[in-house]
C-alpha positions as CSV (number, residue, x, y, z in Angstrom):
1,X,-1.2,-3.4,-19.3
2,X,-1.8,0.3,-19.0
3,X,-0.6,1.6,-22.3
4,X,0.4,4.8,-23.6
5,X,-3.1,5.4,-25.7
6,X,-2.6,8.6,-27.4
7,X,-0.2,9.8,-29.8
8,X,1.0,12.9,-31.5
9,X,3.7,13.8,-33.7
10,X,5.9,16.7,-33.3
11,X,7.2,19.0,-35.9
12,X,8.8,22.3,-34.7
13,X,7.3,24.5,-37.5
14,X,3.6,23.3,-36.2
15,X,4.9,23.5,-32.4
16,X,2.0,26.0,-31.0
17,X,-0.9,23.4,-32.2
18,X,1.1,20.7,-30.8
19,X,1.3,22.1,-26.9
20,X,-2.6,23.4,-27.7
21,X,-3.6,19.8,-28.3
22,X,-2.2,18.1,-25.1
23,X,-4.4,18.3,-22.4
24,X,-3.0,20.2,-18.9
25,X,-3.5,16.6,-16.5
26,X,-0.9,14.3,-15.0
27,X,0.0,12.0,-17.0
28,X,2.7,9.3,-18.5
29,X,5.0,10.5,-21.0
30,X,6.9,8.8,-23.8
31,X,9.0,11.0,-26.0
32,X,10.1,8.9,-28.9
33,X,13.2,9.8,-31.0
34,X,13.2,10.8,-34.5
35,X,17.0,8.9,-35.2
36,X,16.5,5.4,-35.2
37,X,18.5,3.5,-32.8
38,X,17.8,6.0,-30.4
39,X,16.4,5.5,-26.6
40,X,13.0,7.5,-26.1
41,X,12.6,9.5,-22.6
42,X,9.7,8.1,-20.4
43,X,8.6,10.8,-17.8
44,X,5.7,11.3,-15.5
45,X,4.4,14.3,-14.8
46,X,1.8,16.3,-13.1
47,X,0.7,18.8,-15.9
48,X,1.7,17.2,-19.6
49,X,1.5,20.4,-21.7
50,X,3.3,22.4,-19.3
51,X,6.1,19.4,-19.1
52,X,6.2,18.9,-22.9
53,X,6.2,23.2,-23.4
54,X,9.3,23.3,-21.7
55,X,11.2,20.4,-22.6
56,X,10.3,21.2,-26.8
57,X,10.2,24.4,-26.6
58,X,12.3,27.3,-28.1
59,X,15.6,26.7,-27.1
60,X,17.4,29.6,-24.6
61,X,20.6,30.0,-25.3
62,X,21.3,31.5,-21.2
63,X,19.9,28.1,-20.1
64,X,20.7,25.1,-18.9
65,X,17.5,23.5,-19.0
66,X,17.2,19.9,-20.7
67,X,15.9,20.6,-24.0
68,X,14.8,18.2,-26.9
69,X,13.5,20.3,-29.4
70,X,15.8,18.3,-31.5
71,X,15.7,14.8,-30.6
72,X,11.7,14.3,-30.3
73,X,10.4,12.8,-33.2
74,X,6.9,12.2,-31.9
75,X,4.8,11.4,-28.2
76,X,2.4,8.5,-26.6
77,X,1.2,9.4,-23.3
78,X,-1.7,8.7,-21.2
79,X,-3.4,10.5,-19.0
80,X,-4.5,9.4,-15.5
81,X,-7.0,10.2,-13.1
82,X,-4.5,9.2,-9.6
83,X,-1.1,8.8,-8.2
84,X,-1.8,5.2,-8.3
85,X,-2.1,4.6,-11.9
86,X,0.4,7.1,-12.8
87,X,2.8,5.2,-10.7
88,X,1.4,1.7,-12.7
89,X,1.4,2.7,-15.7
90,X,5.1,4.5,-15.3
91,X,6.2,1.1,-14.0
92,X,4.7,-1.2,-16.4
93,X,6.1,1.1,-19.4
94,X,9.6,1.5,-17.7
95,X,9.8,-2.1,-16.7
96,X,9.3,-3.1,-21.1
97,X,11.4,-0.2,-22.3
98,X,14.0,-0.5,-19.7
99,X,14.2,-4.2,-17.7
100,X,17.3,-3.0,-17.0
101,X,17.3,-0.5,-14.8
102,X,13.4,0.0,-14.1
103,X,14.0,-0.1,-10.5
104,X,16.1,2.6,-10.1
105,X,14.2,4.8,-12.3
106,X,10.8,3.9,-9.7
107,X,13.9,4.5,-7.0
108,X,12.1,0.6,-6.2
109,X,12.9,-0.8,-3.1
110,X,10.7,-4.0,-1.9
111,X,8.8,-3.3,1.1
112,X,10.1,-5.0,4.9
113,X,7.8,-8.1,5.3
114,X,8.4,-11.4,8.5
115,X,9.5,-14.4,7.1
116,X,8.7,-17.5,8.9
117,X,11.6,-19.9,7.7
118,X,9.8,-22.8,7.5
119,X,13.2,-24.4,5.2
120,X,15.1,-24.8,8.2
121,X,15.0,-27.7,11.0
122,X,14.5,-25.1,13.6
123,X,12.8,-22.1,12.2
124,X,12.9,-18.3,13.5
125,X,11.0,-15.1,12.4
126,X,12.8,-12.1,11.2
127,X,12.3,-9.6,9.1
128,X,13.8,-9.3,5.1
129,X,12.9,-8.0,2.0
130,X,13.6,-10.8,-0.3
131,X,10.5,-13.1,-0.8
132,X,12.0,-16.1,-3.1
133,X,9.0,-17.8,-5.6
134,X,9.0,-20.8,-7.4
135,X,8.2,-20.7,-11.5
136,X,4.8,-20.6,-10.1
137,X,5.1,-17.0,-9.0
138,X,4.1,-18.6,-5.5
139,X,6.6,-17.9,-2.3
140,X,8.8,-20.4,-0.9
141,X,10.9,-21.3,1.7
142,X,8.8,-20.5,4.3
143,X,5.6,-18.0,5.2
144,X,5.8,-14.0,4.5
145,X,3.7,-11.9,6.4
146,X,3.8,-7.9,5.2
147,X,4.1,-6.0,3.9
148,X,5.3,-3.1,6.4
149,X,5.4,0.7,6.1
150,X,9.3,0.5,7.4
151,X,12.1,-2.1,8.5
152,X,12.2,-0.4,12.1
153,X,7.8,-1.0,12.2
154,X,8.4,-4.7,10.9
155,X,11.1,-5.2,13.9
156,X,8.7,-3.3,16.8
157,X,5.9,-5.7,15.7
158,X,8.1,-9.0,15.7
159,X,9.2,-8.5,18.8
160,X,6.0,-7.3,20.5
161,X,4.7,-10.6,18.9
162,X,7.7,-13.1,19.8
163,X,7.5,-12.4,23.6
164,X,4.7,-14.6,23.8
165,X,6.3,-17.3,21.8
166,X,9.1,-19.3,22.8
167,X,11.0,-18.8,19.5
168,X,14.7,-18.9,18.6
169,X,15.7,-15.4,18.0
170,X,19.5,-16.1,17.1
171,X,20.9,-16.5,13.7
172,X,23.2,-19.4,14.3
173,X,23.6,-22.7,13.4
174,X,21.7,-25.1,16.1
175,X,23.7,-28.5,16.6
176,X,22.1,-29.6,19.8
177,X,25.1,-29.1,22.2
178,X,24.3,-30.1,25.6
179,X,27.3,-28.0,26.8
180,X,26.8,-25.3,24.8
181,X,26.1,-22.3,27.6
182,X,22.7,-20.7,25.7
183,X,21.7,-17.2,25.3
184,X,19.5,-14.5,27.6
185,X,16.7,-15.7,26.4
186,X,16.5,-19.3,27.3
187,X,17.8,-18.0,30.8
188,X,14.6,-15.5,31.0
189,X,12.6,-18.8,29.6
190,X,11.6,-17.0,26.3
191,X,13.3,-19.8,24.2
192,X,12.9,-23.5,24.3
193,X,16.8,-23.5,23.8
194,X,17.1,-25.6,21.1
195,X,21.0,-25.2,20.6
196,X,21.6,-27.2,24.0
197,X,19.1,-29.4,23.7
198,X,16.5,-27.8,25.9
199,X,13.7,-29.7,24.3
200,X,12.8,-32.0,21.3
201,X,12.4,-31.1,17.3
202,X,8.5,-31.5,17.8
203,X,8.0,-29.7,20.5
204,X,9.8,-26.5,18.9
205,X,8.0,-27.3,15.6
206,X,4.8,-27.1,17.5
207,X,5.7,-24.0,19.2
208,X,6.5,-22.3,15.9
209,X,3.0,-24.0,14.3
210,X,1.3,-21.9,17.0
211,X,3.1,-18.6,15.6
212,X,2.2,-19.2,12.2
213,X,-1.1,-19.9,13.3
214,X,-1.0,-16.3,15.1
215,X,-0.2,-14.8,12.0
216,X,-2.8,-16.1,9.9
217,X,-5.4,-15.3,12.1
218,X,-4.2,-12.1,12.8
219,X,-3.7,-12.9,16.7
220,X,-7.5,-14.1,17.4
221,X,-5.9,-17.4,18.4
222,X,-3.8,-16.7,21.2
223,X,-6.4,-13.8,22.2
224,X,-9.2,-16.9,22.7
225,X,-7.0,-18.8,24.3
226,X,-6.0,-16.3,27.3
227,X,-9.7,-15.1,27.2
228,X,-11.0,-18.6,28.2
229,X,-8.0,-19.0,30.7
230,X,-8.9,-16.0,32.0
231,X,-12.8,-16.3,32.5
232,X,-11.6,-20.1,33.6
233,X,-9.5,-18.6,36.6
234,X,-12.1,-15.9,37.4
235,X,-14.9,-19.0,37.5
236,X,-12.3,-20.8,39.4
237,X,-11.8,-17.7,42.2
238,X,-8.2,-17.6,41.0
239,X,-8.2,-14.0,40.8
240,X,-4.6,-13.7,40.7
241,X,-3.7,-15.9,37.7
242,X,-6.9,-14.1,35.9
243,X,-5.4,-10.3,36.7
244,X,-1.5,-11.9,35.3
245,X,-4.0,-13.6,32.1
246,X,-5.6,-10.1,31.9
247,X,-2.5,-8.0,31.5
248,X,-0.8,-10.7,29.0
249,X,-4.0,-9.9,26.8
250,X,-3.4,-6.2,27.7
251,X,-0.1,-6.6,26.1
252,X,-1.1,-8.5,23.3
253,X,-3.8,-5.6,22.3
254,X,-0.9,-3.4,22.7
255,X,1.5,-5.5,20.5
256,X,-1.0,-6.0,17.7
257,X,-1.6,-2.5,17.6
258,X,1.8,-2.3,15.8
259,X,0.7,-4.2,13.0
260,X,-0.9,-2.3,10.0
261,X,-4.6,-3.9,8.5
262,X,-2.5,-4.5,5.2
263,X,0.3,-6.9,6.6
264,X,-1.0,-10.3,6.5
265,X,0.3,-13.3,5.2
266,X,0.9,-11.7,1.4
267,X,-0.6,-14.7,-0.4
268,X,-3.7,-13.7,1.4
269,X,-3.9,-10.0,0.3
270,X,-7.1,-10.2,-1.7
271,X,-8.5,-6.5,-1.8
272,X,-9.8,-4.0,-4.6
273,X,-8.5,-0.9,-5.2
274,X,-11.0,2.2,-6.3
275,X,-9.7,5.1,-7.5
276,X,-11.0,8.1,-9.7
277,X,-10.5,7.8,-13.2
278,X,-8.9,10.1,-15.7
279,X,-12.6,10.7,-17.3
280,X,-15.5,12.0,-15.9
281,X,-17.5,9.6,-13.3
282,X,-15.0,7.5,-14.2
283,X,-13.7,5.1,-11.4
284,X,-10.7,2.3,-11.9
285,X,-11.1,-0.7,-10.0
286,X,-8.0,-2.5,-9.1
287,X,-8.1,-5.7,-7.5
288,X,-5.4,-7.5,-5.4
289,X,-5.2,-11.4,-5.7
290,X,-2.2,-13.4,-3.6
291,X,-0.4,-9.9,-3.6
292,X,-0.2,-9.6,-7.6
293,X,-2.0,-6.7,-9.1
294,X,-4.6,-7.5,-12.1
295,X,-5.7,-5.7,-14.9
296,X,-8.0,-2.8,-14.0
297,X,-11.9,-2.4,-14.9
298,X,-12.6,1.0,-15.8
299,X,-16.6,1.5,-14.9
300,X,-18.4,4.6,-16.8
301,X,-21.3,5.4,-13.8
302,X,-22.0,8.0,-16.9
303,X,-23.4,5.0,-19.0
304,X,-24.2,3.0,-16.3
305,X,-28.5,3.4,-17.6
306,X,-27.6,2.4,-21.1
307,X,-25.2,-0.5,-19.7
308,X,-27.2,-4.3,-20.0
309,X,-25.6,-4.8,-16.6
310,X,-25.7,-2.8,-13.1
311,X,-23.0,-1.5,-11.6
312,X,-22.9,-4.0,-8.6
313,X,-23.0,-6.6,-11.2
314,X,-20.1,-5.4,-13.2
315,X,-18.1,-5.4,-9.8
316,X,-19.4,-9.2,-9.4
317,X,-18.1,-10.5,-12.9
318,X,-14.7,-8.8,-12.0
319,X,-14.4,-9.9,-8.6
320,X,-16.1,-13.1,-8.5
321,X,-13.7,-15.3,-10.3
322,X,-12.2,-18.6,-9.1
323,X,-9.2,-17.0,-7.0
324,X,-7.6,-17.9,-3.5
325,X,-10.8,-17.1,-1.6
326,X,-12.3,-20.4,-2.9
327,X,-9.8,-22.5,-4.7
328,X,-5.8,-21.5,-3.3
329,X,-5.0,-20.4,-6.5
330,X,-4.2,-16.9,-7.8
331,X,-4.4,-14.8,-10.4
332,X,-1.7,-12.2,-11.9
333,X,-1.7,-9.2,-14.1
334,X,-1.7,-10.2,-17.5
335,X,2.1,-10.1,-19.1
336,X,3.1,-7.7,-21.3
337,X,1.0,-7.9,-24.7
338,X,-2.4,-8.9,-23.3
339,X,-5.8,-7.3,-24.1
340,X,-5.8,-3.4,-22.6
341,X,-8.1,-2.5,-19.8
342,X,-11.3,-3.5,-19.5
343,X,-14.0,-1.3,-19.6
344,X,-17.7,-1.2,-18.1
345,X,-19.4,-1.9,-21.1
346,X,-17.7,-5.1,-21.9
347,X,-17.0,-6.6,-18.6
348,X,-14.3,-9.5,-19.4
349,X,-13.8,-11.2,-16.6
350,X,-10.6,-12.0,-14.6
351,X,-11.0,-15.3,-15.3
352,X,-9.7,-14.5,-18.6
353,X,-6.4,-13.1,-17.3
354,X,-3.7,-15.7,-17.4
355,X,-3.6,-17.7,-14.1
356,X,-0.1,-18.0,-12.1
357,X,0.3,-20.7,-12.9
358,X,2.4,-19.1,-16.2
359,X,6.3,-18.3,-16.1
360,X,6.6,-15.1,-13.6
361,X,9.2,-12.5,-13.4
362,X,11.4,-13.5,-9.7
363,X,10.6,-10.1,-8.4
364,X,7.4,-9.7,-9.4
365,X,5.8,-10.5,-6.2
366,X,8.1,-8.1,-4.2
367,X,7.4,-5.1,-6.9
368,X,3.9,-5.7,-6.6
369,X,3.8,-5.4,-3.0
370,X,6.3,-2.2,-3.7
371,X,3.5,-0.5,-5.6
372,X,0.4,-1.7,-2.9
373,X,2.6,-0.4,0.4
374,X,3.9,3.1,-1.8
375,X,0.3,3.9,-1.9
376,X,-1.4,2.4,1.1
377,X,1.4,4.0,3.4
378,X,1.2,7.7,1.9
379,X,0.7,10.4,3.6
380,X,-2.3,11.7,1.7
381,X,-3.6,8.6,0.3
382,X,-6.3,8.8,-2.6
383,X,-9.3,6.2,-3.1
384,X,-9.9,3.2,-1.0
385,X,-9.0,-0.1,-0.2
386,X,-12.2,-3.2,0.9
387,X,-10.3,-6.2,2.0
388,X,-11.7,-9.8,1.1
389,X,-10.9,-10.6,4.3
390,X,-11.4,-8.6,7.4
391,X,-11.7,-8.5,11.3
392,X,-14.9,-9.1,12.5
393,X,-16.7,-9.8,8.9
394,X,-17.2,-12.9,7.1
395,X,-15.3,-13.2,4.4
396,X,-16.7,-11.5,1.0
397,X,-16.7,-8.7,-1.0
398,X,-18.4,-5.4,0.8
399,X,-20.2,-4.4,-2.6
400,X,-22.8,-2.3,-0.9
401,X,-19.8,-0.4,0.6
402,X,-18.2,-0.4,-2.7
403,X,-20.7,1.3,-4.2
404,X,-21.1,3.8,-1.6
405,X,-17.3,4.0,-1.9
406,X,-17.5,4.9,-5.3
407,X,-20.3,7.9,-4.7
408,X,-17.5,9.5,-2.7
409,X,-15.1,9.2,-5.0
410,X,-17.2,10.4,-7.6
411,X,-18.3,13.5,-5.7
412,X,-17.1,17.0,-6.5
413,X,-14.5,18.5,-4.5
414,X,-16.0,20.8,-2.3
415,X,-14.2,24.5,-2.9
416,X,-12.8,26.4,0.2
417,X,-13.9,30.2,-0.8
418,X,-10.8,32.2,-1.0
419,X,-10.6,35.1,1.0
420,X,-11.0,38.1,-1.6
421,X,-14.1,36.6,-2.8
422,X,-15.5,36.2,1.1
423,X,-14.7,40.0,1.2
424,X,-16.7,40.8,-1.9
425,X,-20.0,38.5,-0.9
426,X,-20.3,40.0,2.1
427,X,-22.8,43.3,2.3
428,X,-22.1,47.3,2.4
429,X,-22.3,48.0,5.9
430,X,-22.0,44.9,7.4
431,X,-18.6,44.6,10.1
432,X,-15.5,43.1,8.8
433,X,-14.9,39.6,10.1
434,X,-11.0,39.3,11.0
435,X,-9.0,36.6,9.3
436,X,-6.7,36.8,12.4
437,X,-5.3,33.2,13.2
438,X,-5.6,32.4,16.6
439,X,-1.7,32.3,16.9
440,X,-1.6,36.1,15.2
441,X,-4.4,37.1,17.5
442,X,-4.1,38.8,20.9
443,X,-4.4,36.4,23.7
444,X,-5.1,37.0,27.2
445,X,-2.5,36.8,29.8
446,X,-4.0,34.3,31.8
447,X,-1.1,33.7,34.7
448,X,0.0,30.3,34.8
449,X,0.3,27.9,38.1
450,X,4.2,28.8,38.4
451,X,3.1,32.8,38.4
452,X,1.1,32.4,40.9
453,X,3.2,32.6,43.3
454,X,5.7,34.6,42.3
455,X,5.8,38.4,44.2
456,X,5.1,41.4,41.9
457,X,7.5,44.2,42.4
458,X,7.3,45.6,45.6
459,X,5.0,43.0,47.1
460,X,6.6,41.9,50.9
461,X,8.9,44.9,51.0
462,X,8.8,46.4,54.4
């Protein structure tokens, strides 16, 4: 668990050293009370001492600003080096002081994934945002496959996908009714029609076998099979059958294109996470196993030459561990109470986290996918992602791009020059160089297509 390291206590006479001694980062915030009984605060915030200056601060009489001058007895906060811990450790911290109503502080809403629903006799795909697990912590009642940026991209990819399987699409209760009149679909030949008997209970289970098998592979089996019936027909001089093969792969391309590198079947999201840490060349190393976040490794590339071990090693003893790659189990963040993070130099491996096998929360799964699809959709995403599992690539952990990954994070920011101090650097005497945007500047009237044939005033006048 990310925990609130640092502590200070507050006392209004001594305010001025307090704000001095709390650093100006983002951070997570506890504010604890000084009457017993009372609930502390827990805030996040960009800038801490700024934050904290104005909610214990002198108190203005004119304003209506939130002020606890009062009320705070002491603070435990801890700063962070991304959006992505802050967001982790704020919901970790929120979710043991409040299990309440932790969600709706995170404004937590579990991310649109497919569910194949395996449970029934006659399954169909759709999308939800309920993923049921056993006291495992493992999913059931069928396969989930996310998870998605937004409901509305889960529904465009399902349907680009189920128009090349003949799959039930209707929600109602199938009783095999020979007189029953069907839908569109089965009329259009998309659907076996189960619901009048339109064919057998294997040969729909083997329709939807070949779906799930679609998923997992992220659509390389279908595209095989349409690539060898097409260079069949072509070897065959059916060039007619290989041109109607060649646009159904066409449309496949364009139908898996809907589908984000993230969405998979979410007990086979096994990635790591790098982000910059909160301390100088500092990176936190998150890994992903079944869809459950673990505990982070904190690696010092500072006191990396001191360290016994290399870096790439370090990254080996944390990501080498028996998981789902090579035994189907999974590992889970540790509950609340374990050992804090781990740190580069003493590498504990994951291996000592408990396995998932332990009692889980219901809705840990779906929050953990909450947090992973928050940050992996964002607009301006920080740090990087390295799948265990990717398209073209044997499976196994990139560590040479990992490394590399890290350099980039660990690089300085490069600093735009503002444009005073471009004014300044340049030489007496040399010509001003305009800051004119392109849009502010002067453009030529170049006459378009329509003008061209327009008459100018007086032009065909007799």
């Amino acid at each position: 668990m990310l925990q609130l390291e640092h502590q200070l206590v507050f006392d209004a006479e001594q305010a001025a050293d307090f704000f001095a001694a709390l650093p100006a980062r983002a951070g997570v915030c506890l504010i604890e009370p000084r009457a017993a009984g009372a609930e502390p605060l827990l805030i996040r915030t960009q800038d801490l001492r700024r934050r904290l200056t104005k909610l214990l601060g002198l108190l203005d009489a004119h304003s209506k600003r939130l002020n606890l001058r009062e009320f705070a007895g002491a603070v435990r906060y801890r700063v962070t080096g991304s959006r992505f811990e802050q967001t982790l450790t704020f919901y970790q911290n929120a979710k043991l002081l409040h299990p309440s109503r932790y969600r709706d502080l995170l404004r937590m809403r579990p991310p649109a994934v497919l569910k194949v629903s395996l449970k029934n006799a006659y399954p169909r795909c759709f999308v939800t945002r309920r993923i049921p697990t056993d006291a495992a912590g493992l999913p059931i009642a069928g396969a989930y496959y996310g998870p998605f940026k937004k409901r509305k991209v889960a529904e465009r990819f399902a349907n680009g996908v189920l128009d090349f399987f003949k799959v039930r699409r209707c929600q109602i209760k199938i009783r095999r009714d020979p007189t029953f009149p069907g839908c569109l679909y089965s009329e259009m030949k998309m659907c076996l029609g189960p619901c009048f008997a339109g064919c057998s209970q294997e040969e729909y289970g083997t329709e939807v076998q070949r779906l799930v098998q679609f998923l997992d592979t992220g659509g390389d089996s279908l595209r095989v099979a349409l690539e060898k019936e097409r260079e069949q027909a072509s070897e065959d001089l059916d060039f007619e059958r290989a041109s109607v093969l060649h646009k159904r792969v066409e449309k496949l391309d364009e139908a898996l294109r809907g589908g984000p590198e993230l969405a998979r079947r979410v007990t086979d999201i096994n990635a790591v996470i790098l982000q910059r840490g909160a301390e100088e060349q500092t990176i936190g190393v998150y890994a992903v196993r079944g869809g459950y976040l673990a505990e982070p490794l904190v690696v010092r590339f500072a006191e990396i030459a001191s360290a016994p071990k290399s870096a790439e090693q370090m990254f080996r003893d944390y990501l080498e561990t028996p998981g789902p790659a090579e035994t189907g189990t999974m590992y889970r963040a540790p509950t609340v109470g374990a050992e804090p993070v781990v740190e580069a130099r003493c590498v504990v491996p994951l291996a000592s986290a408990p396995a998932i096998r332990d009692p889980v929360g219901k809705s840990d799964l779906s929050e953990h996918l909450w947090l992973l699809a928050r940050w992996f959709y964002a607009k301006e995403r920080e740090g990087e992602i390295f799948f265990y599992h990717e398209s073209g690539r044997q499976g196994g952990w990139p560590y040479r791009r990992i490394l590399r990954a890290c350099s980039r994070l660990l690089a300085p920011e490069p600093k735009v020059p503002s444009e005073k101090s471009a004014k300044k650097a340049a030489p007496a005497g040399a010509p001003e160089i305009s800051t004119e945007t392109p849009a502010e500047a002067p453009a030529k009237t170049a006459p378009s297509q329509q003008n061209l044939f327009d008459k100018t005033s007086g032009e065909g006048v007799t």
